[in-house]
C-alpha positions as CSV (number, residue, x, y, z in Angstrom):
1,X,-1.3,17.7,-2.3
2,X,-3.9,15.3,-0.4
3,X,-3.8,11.8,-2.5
4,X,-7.3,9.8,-2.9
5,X,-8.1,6.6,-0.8
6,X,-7.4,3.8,-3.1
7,X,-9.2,1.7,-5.2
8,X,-8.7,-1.8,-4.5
9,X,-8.9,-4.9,-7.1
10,X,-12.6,-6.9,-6.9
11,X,-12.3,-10.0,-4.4
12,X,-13.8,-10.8,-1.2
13,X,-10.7,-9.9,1.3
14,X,-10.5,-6.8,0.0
15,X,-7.3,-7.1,-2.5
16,X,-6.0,-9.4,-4.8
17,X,-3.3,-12.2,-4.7
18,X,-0.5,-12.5,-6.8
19,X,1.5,-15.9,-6.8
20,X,2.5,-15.9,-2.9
21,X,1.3,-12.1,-1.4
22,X,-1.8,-10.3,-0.9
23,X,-1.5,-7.1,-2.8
24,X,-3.0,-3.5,-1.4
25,X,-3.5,-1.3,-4.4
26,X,-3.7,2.4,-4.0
27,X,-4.2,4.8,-6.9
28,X,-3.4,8.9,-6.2
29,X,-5.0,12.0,-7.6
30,X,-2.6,11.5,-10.5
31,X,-4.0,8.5,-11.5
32,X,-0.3,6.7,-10.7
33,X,-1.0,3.4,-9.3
34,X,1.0,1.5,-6.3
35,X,0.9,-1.9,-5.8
36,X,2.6,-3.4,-2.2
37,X,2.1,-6.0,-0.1
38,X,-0.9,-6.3,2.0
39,X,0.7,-7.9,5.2
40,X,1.7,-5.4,8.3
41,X,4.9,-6.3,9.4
42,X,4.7,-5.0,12.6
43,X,1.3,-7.1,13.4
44,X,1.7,-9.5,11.0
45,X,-2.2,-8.5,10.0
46,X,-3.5,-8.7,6.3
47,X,-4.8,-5.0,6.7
48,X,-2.9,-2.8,4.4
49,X,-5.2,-2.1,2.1
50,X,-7.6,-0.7,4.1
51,X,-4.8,2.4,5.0
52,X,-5.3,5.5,4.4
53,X,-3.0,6.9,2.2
54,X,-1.5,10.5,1.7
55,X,2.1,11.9,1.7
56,X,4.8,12.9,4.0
57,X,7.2,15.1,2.5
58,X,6.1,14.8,-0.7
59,X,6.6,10.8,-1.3
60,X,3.3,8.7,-1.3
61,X,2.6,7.1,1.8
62,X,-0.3,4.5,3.0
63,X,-0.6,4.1,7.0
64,X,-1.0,0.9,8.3
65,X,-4.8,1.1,10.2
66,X,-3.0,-0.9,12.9
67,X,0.2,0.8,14.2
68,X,-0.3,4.1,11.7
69,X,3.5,3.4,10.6
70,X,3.8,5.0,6.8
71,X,5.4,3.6,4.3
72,X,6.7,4.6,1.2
73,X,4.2,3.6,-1.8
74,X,7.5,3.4,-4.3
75,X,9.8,1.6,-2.6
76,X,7.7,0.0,0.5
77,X,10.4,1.4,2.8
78,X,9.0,2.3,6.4
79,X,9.5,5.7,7.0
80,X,9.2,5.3,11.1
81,X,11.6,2.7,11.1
82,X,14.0,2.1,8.3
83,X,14.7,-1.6,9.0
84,X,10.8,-2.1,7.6
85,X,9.5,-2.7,4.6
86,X,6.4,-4.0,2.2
87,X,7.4,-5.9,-0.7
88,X,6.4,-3.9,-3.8
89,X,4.7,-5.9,-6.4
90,X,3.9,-4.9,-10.1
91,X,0.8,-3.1,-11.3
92,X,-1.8,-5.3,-12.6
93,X,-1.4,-4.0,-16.2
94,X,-5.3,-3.6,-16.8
95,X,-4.8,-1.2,-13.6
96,X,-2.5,0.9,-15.5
């Protein structure tokens, strides 16, 4: 099942801040919303939110626009390399 692009949060740069990270928010055809950290860690890059997201073997994925590494929308786990991860922050509850 193909997921929808995203919605992101109002605000200038594209996503909103919580107390220390950028979030990138990403809502799927399910209406289930994912909120993880905006930074790439592989280029260190506030671009994130402007992924595209989908799946991979049935797990919701966004791919950084960089590097195009996928990572898990639920966890933040990369799935190209395991040692990889976005922070996962909590939904915005009027996002819910």
């Amino acid at each position: 099942m193909a997921l929808r692009q995203a919605a992101r949060a109002p605000r200038p740069t594209g996503a909103p801040r919580t107390r220390s990270t950028e979030a990138a928010l990403f809502r799927d055809g399910d209406g289930e919303v994912y909120a993880v950290g905006n930074r790439d860690p592989f280029s260190g890059a506030d671009v994130i939110a402007d992924g595209i997201m989908g799946s991979r073997d049935g797990v919701p994925v966004v791919a950084s626009p960089m590097h195009k590494q996928e990572f898990d929308l639920r966890t933040g786990a990369c799935l190209d390399d395991p040692e990889v991860s976005l922070p996962v922050l909590p939904v915005p509850p009027a996002l819910r």
